[in-house]
N, C-alpha and C positions, 0 to 999 in steps of 0.2 A: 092276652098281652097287657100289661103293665103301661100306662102309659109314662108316668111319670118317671119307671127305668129307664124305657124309651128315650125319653129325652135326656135323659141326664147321661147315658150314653153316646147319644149324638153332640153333645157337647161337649162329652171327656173327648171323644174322635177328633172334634175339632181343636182344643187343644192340645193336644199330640202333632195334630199337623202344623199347628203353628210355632211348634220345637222345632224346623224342618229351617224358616225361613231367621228361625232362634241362631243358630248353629251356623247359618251363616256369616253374619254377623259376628257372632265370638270367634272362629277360624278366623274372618277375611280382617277382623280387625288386629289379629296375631301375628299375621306374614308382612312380609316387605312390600312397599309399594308395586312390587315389580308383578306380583302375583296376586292379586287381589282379588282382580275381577275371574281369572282362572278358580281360586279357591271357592269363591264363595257361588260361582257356575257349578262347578263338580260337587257343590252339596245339594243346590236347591234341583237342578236338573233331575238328579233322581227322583224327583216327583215325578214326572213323567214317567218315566222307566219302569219304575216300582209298580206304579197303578197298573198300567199295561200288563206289565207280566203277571200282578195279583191275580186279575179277572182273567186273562189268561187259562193260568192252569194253577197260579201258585197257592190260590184260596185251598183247592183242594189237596195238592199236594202235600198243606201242611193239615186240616183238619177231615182230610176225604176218609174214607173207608180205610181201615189200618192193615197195613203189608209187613208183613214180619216186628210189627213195632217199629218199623225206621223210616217212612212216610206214607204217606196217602195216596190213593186209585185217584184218577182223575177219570169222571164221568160225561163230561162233557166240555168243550172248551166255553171261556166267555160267560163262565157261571151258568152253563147251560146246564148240567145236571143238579144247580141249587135251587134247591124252593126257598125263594127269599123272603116271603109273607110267613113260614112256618113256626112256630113259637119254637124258643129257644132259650131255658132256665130265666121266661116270663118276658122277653124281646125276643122281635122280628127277627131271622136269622138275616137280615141284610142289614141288619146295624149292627151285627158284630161281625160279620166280614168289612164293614167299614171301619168299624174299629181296629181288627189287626190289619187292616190295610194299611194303615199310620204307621203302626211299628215296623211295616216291612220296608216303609221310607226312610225310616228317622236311621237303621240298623246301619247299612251300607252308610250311610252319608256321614258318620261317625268317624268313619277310618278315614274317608279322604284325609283327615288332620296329620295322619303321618307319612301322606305322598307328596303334598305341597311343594310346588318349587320343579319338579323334574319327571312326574311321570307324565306318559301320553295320554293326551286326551281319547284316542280311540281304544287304547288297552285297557283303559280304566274303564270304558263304556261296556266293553264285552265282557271284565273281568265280575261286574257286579251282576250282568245278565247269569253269569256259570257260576256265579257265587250265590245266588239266591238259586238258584235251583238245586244247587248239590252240597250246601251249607247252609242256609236257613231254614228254607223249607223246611227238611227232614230236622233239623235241630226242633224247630219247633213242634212238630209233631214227634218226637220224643219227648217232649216236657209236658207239651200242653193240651195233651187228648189223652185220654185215660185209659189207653193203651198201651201209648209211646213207651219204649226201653227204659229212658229215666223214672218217666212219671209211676210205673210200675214197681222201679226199684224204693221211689216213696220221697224223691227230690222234690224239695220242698222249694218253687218261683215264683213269687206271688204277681209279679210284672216284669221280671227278664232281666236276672243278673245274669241268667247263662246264655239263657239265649241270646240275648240282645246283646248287653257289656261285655260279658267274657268273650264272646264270639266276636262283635268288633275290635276288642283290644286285641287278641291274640291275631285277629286276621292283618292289625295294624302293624303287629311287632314282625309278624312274618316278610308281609310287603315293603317295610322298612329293611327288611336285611336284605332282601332282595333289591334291593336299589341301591343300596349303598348311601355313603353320606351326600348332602349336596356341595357341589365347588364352589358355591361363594355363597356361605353361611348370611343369615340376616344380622345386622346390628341392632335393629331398632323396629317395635311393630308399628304397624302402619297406622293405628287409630285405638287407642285404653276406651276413650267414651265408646265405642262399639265394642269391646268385651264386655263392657259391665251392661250394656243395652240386652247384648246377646245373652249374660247369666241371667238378667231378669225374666227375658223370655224365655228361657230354659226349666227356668223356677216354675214360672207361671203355667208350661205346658206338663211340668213335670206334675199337677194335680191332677191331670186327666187321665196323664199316664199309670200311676199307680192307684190314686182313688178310683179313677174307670175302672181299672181290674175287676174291680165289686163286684162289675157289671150290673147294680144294683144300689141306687140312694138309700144305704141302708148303715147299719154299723159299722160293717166291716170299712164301709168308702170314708165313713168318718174316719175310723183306725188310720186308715191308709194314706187318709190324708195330714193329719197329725203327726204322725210316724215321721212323716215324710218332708216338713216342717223343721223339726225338730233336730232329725237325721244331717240335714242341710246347716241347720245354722251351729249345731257344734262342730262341725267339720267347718266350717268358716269360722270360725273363734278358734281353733284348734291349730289349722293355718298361719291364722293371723299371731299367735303363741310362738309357733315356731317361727317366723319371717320375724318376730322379736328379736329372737334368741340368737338367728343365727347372723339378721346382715343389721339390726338396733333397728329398724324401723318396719312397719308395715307396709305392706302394698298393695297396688289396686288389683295386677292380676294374680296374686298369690289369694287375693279375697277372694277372688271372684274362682279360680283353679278349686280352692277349697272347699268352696259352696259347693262345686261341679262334683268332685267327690262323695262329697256326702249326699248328694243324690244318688251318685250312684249307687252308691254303697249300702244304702237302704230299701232300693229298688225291691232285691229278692224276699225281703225279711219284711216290708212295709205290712203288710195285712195281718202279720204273725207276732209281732211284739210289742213290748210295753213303750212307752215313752221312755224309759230309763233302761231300757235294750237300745232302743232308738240313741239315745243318747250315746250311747257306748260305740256302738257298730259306726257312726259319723264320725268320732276322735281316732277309733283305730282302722278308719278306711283311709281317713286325711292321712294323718302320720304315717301308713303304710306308702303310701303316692306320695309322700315328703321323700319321705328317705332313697326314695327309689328314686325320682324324678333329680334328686340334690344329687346324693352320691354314687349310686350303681349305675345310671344311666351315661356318664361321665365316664366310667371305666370302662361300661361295655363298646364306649363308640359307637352306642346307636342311633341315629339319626330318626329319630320319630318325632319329627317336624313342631308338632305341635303339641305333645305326650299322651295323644291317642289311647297307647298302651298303658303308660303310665299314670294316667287318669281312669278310664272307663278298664283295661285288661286288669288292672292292681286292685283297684276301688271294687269291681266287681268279685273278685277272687277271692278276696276276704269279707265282702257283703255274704256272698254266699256262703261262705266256710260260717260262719259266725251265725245266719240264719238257723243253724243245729244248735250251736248255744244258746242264745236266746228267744227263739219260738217260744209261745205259750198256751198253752192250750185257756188264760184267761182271756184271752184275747180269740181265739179260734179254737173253740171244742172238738172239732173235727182232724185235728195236729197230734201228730206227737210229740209230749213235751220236750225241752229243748237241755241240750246236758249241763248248764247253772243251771236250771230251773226242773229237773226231771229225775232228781232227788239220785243222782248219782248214774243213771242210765243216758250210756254216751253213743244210743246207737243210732240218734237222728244226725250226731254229729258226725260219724263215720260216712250215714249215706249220703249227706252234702259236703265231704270231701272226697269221695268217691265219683257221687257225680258232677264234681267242679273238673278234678282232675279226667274223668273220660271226655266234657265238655272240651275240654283242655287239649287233649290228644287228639280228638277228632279233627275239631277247625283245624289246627296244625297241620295235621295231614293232608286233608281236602284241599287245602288253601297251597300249601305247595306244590301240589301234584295241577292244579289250575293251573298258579302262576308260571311254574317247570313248563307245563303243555302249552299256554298262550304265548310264551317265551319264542317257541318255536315257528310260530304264525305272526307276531306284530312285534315292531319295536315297543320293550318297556318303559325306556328312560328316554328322554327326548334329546337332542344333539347339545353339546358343548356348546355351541353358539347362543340356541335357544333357550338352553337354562343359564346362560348369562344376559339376554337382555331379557329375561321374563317369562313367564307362558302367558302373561294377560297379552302382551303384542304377536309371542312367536305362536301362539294356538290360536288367538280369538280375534289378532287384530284392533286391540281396545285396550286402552287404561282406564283406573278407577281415579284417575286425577286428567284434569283437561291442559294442565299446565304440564308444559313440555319446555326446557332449555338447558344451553348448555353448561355443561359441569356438573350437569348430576350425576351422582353415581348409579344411579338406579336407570337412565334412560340412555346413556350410550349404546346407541346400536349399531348391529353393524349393517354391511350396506346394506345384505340382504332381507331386512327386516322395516328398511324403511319406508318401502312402500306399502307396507302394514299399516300403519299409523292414520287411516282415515282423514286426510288432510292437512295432518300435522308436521310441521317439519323443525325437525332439530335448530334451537335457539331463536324459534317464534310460534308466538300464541294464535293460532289460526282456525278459524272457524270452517269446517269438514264442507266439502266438496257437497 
């Protein structure tokens, strides 16, 4: 055992999960007052949930014993069939089931951004239990055991543009047409200083995220972290170009959406490319989630709350696609080179659009045949009433503001809601029972 991978694994771990409480923050401070505490509840809670089910069965499921290439034997529950002391490419294998325990947090809590506002809180609880089991899990042991159906076809993910970003975006865009739009749209987010709190921590956990991949203090986590650096801030200048162009000034959360992109966007290709791949893949992740988020998003009438899809499903789709172009074997000898770079041989680029696009089709699938099936057992969308005074009051009982009076728009409730309010009563500031 490696000590000093060791630790620098348990550290990348820990900053992945401080993406977790990242993300809440950047959602809760995008929605309306009226949803705040609902939003940024339905991100961090999944920490709970995730863990649970990781140790469970999910560890195995995604890296156990390989079943037709499309997930894992589970040998015991509660990691009981893992030897967690066992070396594993130079660490404990119980730091790197705590490692991918993180992403199996951070995966799910992504998409909440495009239910905001109107789904149930118990549909959304079940729906992420049957969605890590029969979409993540197997997704990930597809890509990231070298068995897996992708990872054999030679898809190339260095940290999870497919499995992680495509697989939340697309699970976003789905659950989003499944709901439909909300009836009383936001005007105005509830808090800017908290998105740009929430990109820094994003940033900050985003090195653990992709430099950890290494799994190893070594070149490649430098690559990966640099890449990843780099990736981020031309996609944030890139942004800030077009919020030039298009409305004369720049802005805080178009800086900050841009930055978010170009993480994404670099995820898959992080450990595989140059700086000046890096650079590239960050301008045409942003600009792709520009355009899409400005103008196609608007036509299509979809309602993805917070651009879930149009951030992580876009930014990912073309990180990945582009990972075939720019890979480089100077960078990683063990690749093959990327088609700019692989002197006219375009057939890394074919199999990371092959398997962006089966990535693509699956979640799809899976995700509506879930939400179709759960449809039938729980309400999805929460009542006309409740998604007009809120889900922070009409699910939880609670606001993210203690001032309550009258003439707001945001806090008119109706009768049945105000005994929710923990002591507080319409047109005075009262201190809770």
């Amino acid at each position: 055992m490696q000590a000093a991978d060791t630790a620098f694994v348990l550290i990348a771990s820990v900053l992945v999960w401080f993406m977790t409480p990242g993300l809440a923050f950047f959602y809760g401070g995008l929605v309306s007052t009226r949803n705040v505490v609902n939003t940024m509840l339905s991100v961090f809670y999944i920490t709970g949930v995730a863990i649970m089910l990781w140790v469970l069965c999910g560890y195995e499921l995604s890296f156990g014993p390989n079943l037709h290439g499309l997930i894992g034997r589970v040998s015991g529950l509660f990691l009981g069939g893992v030897n967690l002391t066992g070396n594993m490419l130079g660490i404990p294998r119980g730091a790197y089931v705590l490692f991918q325990m993180m992403f199996a947090i951070i995966t799910p809590a992504l998409f909440v951004g495009a239910v905001v506002g109107r789904m149930d809180f118990r549909f959304l609880t079940v729906f992420i239990i049957c969605w890590s089991l029969l979409v993540y899990y197997p997704l990930v042991h597809m890509v990231w055991t070298p068995d897996g159906l992708l990872a054999k076809l030679g898809v190339l993910d260095f940290a999870g543009g497919t499995v992680i970003h495509i697989n939340a975006g697309i699970t976003a865009l789905v659950l989003s047409m499944f709901l439909g739009p909300r009836r009383h749209p936001q005007t105005h987010p509830y808090n800017r200083p908290w998105v740009l709190l929430g990109t820094a921590i994003l940033w900050i956990g985003w090195y653990g995220f992709n430099a950890g991949s290494a799994l190893a203090a070594n070149n490649q986590a430098i690559t990966a972290a640099l890449t990843t650096s780099v990736g981020a801030a031309s996609a944030m200048c890139g942004w800030m170009v077009l919020d030039v162009w298009r409305k004369g000034k720049p802005t805080l959360l178009g800086t900050c959406t841009g930055a978010l992109c170009g993480l994404v966007g670099i995820t898959p290709a992080t450990g595989y490319v140059t700086v000046a791949g890096a650079t590239a893949i960050g301008l045409l992740a942003t600009a792709a989630s520009y355009a899409f988020v400005t103008f196609a998003k608007p036509r299509l009438r979809l309602d993805d709350a917070l651009d879930a899809f149009g951030c992580h499903g876009i930014s990912g789709i073309v990180g990945s696609i582009l990972t075939g172009f720019f890979a480089s074997k100077s960078v990683n000898p063990a690749i093959a080179e990327g088609g700019i770079l692989g002197g006219g041989s375009w057939h890394l680029v074919w199999v990371q659009l092959v398997g962006t696009v089966i990535t693509i089709v699956l979640v799809a699938v899976m995700v509506v045949l879930i939400t179709a099936g759960l449809r039938l057992l729980l309400p999805m969308r929460v009542s006309a009433a409740a998604e007009k005074v809120g889900l922070d009051i009409s699910e939880h009982g609670e606001t993210a503001d203690h001032s309550v009076h009258e003439g707001s728009d945001v806090l008119e409730y109706p009768e049945e809601f105000v005994g929710q309010l923990g002591g507080f009563r319409i047109g005075h500031r009262q201190t809770p029972d």
